[in-house]
C-alpha positions as CSV (number, residue, x, y, z in Angstrom):
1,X,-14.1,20.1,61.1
2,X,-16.4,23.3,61.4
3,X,-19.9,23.9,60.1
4,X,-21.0,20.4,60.1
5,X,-24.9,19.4,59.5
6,X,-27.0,17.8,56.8
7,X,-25.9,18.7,53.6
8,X,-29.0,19.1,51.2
9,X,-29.4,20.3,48.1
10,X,-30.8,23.5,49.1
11,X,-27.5,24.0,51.6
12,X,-25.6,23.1,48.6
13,X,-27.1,25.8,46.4
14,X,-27.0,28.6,49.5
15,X,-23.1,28.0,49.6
16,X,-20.7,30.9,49.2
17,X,-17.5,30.7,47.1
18,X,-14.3,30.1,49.6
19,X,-17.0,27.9,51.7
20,X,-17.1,24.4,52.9
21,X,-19.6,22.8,54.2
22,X,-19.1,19.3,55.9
23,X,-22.2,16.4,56.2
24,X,-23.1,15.5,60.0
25,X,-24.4,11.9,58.9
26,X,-21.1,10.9,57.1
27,X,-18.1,12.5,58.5
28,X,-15.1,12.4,56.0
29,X,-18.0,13.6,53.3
30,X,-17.9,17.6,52.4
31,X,-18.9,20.2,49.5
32,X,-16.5,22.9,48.6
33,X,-17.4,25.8,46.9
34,X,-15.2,27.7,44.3
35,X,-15.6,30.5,41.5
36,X,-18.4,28.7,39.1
37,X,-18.4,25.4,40.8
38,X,-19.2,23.3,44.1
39,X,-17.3,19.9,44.2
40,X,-18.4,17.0,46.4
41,X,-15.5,15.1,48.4
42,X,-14.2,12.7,50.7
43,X,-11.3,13.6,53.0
44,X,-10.0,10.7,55.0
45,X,-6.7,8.8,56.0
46,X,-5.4,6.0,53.3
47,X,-2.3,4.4,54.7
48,X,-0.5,7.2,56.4
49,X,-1.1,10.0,54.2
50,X,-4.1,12.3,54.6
51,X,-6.0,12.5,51.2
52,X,-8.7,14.5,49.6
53,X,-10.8,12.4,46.4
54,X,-13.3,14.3,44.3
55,X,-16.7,12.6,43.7
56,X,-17.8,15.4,41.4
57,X,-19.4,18.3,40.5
58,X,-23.2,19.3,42.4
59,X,-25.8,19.9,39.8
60,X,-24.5,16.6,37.8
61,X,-24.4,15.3,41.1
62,X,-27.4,15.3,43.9
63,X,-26.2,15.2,47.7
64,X,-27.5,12.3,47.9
65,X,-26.1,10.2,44.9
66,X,-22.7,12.2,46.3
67,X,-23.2,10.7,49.3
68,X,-23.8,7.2,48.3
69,X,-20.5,6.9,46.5
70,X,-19.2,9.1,49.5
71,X,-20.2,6.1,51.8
72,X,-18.5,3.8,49.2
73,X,-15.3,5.4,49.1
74,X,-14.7,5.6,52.8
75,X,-16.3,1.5,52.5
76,X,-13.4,0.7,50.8
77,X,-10.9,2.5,52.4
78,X,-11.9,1.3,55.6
79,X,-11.3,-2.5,54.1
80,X,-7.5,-1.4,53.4
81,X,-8.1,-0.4,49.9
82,X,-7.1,2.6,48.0
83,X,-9.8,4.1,46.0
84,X,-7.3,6.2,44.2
85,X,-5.2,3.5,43.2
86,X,-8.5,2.0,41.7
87,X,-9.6,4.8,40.2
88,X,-6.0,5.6,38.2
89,X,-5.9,2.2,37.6
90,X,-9.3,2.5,35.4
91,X,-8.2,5.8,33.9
92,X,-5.3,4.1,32.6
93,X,-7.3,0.8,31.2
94,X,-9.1,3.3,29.2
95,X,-6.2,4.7,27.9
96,X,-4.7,1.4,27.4
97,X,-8.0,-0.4,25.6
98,X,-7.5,-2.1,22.8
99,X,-9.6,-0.5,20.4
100,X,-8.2,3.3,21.6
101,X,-4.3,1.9,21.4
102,X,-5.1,0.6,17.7
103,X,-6.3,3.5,16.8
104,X,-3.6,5.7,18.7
105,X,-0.8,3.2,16.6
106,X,-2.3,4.3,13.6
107,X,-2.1,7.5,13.9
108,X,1.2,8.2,15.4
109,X,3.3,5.6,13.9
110,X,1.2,3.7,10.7
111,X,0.7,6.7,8.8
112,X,3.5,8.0,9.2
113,X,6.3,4.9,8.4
114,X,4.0,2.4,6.7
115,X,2.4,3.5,2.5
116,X,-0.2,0.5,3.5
117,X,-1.3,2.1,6.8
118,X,-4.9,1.7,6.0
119,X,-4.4,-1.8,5.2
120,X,-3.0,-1.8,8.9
121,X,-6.1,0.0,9.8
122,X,-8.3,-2.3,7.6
123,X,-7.0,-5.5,9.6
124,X,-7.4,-4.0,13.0
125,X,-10.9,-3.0,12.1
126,X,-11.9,-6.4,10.4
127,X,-10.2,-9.2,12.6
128,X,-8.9,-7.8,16.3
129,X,-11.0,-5.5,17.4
130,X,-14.8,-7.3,17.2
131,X,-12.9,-9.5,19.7
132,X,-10.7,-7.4,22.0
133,X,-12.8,-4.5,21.7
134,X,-11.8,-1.9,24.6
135,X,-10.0,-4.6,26.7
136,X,-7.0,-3.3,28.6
137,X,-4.1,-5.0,26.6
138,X,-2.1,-5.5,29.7
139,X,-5.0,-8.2,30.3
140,X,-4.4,-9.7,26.7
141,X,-2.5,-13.4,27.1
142,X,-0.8,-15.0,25.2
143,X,-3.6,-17.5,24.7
144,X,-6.1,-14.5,23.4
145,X,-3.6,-14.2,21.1
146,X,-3.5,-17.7,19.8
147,X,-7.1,-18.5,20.3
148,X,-7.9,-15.2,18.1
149,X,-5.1,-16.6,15.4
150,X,-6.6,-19.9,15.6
151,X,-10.1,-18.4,14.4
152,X,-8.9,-16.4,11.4
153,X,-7.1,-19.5,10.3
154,X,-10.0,-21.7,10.5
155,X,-11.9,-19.0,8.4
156,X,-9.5,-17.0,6.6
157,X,-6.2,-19.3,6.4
158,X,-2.9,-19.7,7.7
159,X,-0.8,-16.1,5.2
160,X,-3.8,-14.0,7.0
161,X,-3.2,-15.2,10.7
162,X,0.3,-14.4,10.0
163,X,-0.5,-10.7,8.9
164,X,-2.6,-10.2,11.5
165,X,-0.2,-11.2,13.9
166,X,2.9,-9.4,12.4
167,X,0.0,-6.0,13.0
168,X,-0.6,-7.1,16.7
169,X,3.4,-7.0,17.1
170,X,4.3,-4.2,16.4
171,X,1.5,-2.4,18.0
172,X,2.4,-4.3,21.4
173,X,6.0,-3.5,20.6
174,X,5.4,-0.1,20.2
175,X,3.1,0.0,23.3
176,X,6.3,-2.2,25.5
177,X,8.5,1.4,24.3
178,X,6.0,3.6,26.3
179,X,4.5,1.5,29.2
180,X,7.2,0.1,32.0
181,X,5.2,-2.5,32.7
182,X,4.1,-3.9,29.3
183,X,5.5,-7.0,27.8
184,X,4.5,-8.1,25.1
185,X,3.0,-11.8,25.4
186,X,3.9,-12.8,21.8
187,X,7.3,-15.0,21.1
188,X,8.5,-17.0,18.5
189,X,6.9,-19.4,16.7
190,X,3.3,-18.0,17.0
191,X,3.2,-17.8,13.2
192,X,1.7,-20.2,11.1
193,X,3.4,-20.5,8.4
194,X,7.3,-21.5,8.2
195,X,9.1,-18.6,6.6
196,X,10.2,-20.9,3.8
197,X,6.7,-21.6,3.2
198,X,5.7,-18.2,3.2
199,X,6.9,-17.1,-0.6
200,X,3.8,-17.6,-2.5
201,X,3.5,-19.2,-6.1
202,X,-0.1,-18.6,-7.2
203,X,-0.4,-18.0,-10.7
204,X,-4.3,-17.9,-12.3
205,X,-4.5,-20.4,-15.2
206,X,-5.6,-19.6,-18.2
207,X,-9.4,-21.2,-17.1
208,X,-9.5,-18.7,-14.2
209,X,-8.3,-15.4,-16.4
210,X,-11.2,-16.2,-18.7
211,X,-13.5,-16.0,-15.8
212,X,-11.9,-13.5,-14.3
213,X,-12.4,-11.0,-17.4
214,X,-15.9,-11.8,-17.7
215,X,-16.4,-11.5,-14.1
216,X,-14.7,-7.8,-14.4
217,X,-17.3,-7.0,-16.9
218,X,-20.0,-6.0,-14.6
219,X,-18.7,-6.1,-11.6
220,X,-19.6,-4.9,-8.3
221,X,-18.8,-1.7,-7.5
222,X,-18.6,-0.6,-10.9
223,X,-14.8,0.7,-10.5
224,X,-13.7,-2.7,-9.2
225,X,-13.9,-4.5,-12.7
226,X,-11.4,-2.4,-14.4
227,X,-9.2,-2.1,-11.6
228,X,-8.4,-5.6,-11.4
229,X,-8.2,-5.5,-14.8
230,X,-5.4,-2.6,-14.7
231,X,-4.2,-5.0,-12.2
232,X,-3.0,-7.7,-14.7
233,X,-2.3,-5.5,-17.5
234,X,-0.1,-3.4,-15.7
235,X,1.7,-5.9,-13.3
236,X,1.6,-3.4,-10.6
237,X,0.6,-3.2,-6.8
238,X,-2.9,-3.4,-5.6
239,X,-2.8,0.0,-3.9
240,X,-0.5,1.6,-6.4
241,X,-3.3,1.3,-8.9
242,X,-5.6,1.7,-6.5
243,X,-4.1,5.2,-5.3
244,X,-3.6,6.4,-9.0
245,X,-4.4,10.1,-9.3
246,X,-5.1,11.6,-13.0
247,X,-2.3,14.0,-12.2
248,X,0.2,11.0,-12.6
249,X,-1.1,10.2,-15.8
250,X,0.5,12.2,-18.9
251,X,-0.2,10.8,-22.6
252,X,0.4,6.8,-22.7
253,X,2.5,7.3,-19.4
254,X,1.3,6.6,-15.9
255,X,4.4,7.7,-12.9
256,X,3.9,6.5,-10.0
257,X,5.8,9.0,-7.4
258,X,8.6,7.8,-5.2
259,X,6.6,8.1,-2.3
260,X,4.0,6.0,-3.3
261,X,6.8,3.3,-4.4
262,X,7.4,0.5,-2.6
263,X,11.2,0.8,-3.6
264,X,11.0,4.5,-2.8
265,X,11.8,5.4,-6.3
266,X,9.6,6.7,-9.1
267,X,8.5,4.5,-11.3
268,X,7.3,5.1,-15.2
269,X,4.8,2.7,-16.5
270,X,3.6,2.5,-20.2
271,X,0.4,2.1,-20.8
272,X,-0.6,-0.4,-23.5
273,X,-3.6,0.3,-25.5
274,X,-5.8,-2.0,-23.5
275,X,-4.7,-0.3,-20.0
276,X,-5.7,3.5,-21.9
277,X,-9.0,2.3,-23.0
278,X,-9.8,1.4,-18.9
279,X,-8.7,4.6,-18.3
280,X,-10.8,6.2,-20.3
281,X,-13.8,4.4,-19.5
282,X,-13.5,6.1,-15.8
283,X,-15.3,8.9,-14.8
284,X,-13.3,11.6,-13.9
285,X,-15.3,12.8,-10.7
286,X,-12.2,13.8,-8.3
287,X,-7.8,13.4,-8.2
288,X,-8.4,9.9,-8.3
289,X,-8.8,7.6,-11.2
290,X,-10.8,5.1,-8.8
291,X,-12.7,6.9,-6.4
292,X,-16.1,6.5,-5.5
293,X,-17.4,9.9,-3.8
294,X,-14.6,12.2,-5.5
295,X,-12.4,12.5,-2.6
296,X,-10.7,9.7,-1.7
297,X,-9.5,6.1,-3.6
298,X,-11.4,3.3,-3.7
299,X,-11.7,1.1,-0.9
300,X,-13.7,-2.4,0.1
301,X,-11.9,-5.0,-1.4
302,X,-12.6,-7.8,0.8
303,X,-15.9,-7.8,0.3
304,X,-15.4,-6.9,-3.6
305,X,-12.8,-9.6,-4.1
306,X,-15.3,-12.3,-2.5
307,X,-18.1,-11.7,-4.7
308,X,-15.4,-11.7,-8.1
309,X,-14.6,-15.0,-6.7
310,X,-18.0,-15.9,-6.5
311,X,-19.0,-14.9,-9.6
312,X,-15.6,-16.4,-11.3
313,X,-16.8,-19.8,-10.0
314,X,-20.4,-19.7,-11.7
315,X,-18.4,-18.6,-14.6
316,X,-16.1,-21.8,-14.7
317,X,-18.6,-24.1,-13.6
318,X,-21.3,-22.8,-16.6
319,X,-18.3,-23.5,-18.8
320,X,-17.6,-26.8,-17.9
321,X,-21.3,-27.9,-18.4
322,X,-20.6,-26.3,-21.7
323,X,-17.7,-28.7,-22.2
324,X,-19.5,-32.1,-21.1
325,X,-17.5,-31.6,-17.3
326,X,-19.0,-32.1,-13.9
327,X,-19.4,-28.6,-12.6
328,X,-18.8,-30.2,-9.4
329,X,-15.3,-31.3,-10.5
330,X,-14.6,-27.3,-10.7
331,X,-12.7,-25.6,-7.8
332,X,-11.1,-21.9,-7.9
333,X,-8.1,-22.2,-5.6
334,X,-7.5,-19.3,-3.0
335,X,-6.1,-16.4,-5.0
336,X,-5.4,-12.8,-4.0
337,X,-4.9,-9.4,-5.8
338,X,-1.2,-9.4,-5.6
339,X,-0.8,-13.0,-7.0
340,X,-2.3,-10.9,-10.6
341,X,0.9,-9.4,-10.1
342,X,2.9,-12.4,-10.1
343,X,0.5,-14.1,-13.2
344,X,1.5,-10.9,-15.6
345,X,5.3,-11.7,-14.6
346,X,4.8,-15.1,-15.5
347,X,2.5,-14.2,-18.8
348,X,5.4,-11.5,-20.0
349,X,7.8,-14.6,-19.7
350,X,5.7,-16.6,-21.9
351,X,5.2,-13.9,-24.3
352,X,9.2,-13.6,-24.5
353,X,9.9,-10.8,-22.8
354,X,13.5,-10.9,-21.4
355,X,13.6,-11.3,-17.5
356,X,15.8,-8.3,-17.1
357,X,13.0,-6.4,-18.6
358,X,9.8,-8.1,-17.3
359,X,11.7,-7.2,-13.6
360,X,12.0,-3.4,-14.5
361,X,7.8,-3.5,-15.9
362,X,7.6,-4.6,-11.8
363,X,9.9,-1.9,-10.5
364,X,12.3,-4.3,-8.8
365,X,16.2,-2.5,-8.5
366,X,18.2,-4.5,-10.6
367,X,21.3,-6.3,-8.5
368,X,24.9,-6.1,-9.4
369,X,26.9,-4.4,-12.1
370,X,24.1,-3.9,-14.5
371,X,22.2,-2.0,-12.0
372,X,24.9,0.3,-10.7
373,X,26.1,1.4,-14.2
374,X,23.2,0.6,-17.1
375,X,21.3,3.7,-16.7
376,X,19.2,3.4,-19.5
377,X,15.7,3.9,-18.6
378,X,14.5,0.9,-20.5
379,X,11.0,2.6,-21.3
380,X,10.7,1.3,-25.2
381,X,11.3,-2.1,-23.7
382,X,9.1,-1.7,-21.1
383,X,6.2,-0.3,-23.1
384,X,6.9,-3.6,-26.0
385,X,6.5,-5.8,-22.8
386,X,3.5,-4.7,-21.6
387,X,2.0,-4.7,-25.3
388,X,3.1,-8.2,-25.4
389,X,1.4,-8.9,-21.7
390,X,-1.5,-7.4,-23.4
391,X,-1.7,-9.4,-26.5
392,X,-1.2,-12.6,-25.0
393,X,-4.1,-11.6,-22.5
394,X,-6.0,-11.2,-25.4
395,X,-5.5,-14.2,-27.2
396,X,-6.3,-16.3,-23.9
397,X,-9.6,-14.4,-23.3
398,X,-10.2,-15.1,-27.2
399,X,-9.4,-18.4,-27.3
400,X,-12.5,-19.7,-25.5
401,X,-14.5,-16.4,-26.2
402,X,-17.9,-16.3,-27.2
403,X,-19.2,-12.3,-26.5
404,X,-16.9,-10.5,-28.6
405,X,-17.2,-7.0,-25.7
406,X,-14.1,-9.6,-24.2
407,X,-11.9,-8.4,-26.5
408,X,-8.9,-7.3,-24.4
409,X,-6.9,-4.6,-27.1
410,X,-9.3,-2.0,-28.2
């Protein structure tokens, strides 16, 4: 090595491009000088290679903070280390953190296969990473996994473990097709609920629709009343209602565009007199009918939904003191948006709408012969079905009704 001595800051500054300049006190420790920059580094032998590592840039970086980790570096690989090794090794933990690998699933494969990406986002956001955080998931067990699982069923129940579970999945998955030495720690029978148990049957009673309407008067924020009420009266998707633009909506029509389908195929839905007056209480302040800054649909549901379900249970409990019952006796079973779905399904069977119809109000394909060669498009019948759903709403919010602004049918 030529022109050793001190390096100082002032030796550091003096250097010429082309010029190197190696410290007396530390030998392995040097500053190079190139066009626009002078780089700090340690030369020595690791193993039986010769190897040059960067410490960084001078100016950033004194001569004598340089030096420190200078004097580290050459520490460790005198103890048999590879400082390299460790250093790639934390690069690829960042890369590889939780947090940055949620986000990077998101982007590249969510959005672009999955019409519920945000929900995909939403769980992420709400339930894995305020515990992973920017942990390297190569360090995630298997008992992370089920200790995380074991929380969220504790608070939020068994059907949301699952879904957060089936999200973790296929991001590892997706992360084993990319790394050679991920594997994903998940296998079989980490779910919590059987698969036969799985198919839900909640339907709101009659009780719980009554509170739920006057609930929706009011509610909190203002667009979340009458979307839960569009909800019911339309028997359609959380975030297909949700996601509904005023361009979709022509006269008493609403289509919902094929790629917004869950089937992938458009779907035409009447609007019954009740569903146009919610409509036309919106403000029309952007694309979408429920949006609450103009620009993009409305979003915040969990906390939305728990303070409906709040408020539905003051509501039943203030009407069984009406009726001589123990509010304490009261209880609103866990419910969630979808299972409105199901309750206007059930409702337009009680209102004696014929099954074949009630199915194509939902969207569902219709199996066998009838749905490869009745090409009718059914819209009359669909539009009498929903004016049924609506009347019989009506007459259940009526029949305990006591502020005629419940009225259902405008």
């Amino acid at each position: 090595m030529h022109n050793r001595t001190t390096i100082t800051k002032t030796r550091v500054d003096q250097l010429q491009p082309g010029s190197t300049l190696w410290d007396a006190t530390l030998p392995g420790f040097g500053v190079r000088a190139r066009a626009g920059a002078k780089t700090y580094f340690v030369k020595s032998r690791v193993g039986d290679r010769q190897k040059w590592i960067t410490i960084g840039k001078h100016g950033p970086l004194t001569p004598e903070i340089a030096r420190r980790e200078a004097f580290r570096i050459l520490g460790e690989i005198a103890a048999g280390n590879d400082p390299l090794a460790a250093t790639k090794k934390k690069q690829n933990e960042k890369l590889t953190s939780f947090d940055r690998l949620a986000a990077d699933y998101v982007r590249r494969v969510a959005m672009k296969q999955n019409r519920s990406w945000k929900e995909t986002e939403r769980i992420f956001n709400r339930y894995v990473i305020p515990a992973w955080k920017s942990r390297p998931v190569g360090d995630i067990s298997r008992a992370d996994i089920a200790r995380l699982l074991d929380g969220i069923e504790d608070k939020n129940g068994p059907v949301m473990a699952d879904r957060v579970l089936a999200q973790i999945r296929r991001l590892f998955n997706w992360h084993a097709t990319r790394d050679d030495k991920f594997i994903s720690p998940i296998v079989r029978g980490m779910a919590r609920v059987r698969p036969r148990e799985r198919a839900r049957t909640r339907i709101l009673t009659d009780d719980e629709l009554r509170a739920l309407w006057t609930a929706t008067e009011d509610s909190q924020p203002m667009l979340f009343g009458p979307l839960v009420r569009l909800l019911l009266l339309t028997a359609q998707r959380r975030d297909e209602v949700a996601n509904a633009s005023w361009s979709e909506i022509e006269g008493t029509k609403w289509t919902i565009p094929a790629e917004r389908y869950k089937s992938k195929r458009a779907n035409t839905v009447p609007l019954s007199p009740a569903a146009e007056t919610i409509l036309k209480t919106l403000p029309k302040d952007g694309s979408y009918c429920f949006t609450t800054d103009g620009k993009s649909p409305f979003s915040g549901f969990s906390k939305a939904k728990a303070d409906l379900d709040r408020n539905m249970i003051l509501i039943m409990r203030e009407t069984a003191t009406g009726r001589g019952v123990s509010p304490d006796d009261v209880k609103l079973e866990p419910w969630v948006l979808h299972d409105l779905r199901r309750t206007a399904r059930s409702l337009m069977s009680r209102a004696g709408v014929r099954s074949d119809v009630a199915e194509r109000v939902l969207g569902h394909a219709i199996n066998g012969v009838a749905g490869v060669y009745d090409r009718h498009d059914y819209g009359h019948e669909k539009a009498e079905a929903l004016r049924k759903l609506s009347k019989l709403v009506e007459s259940i919010i009526r029949s305990h009704e006591t502020k005629p602004q419940l009225r259902v049918v405008a």
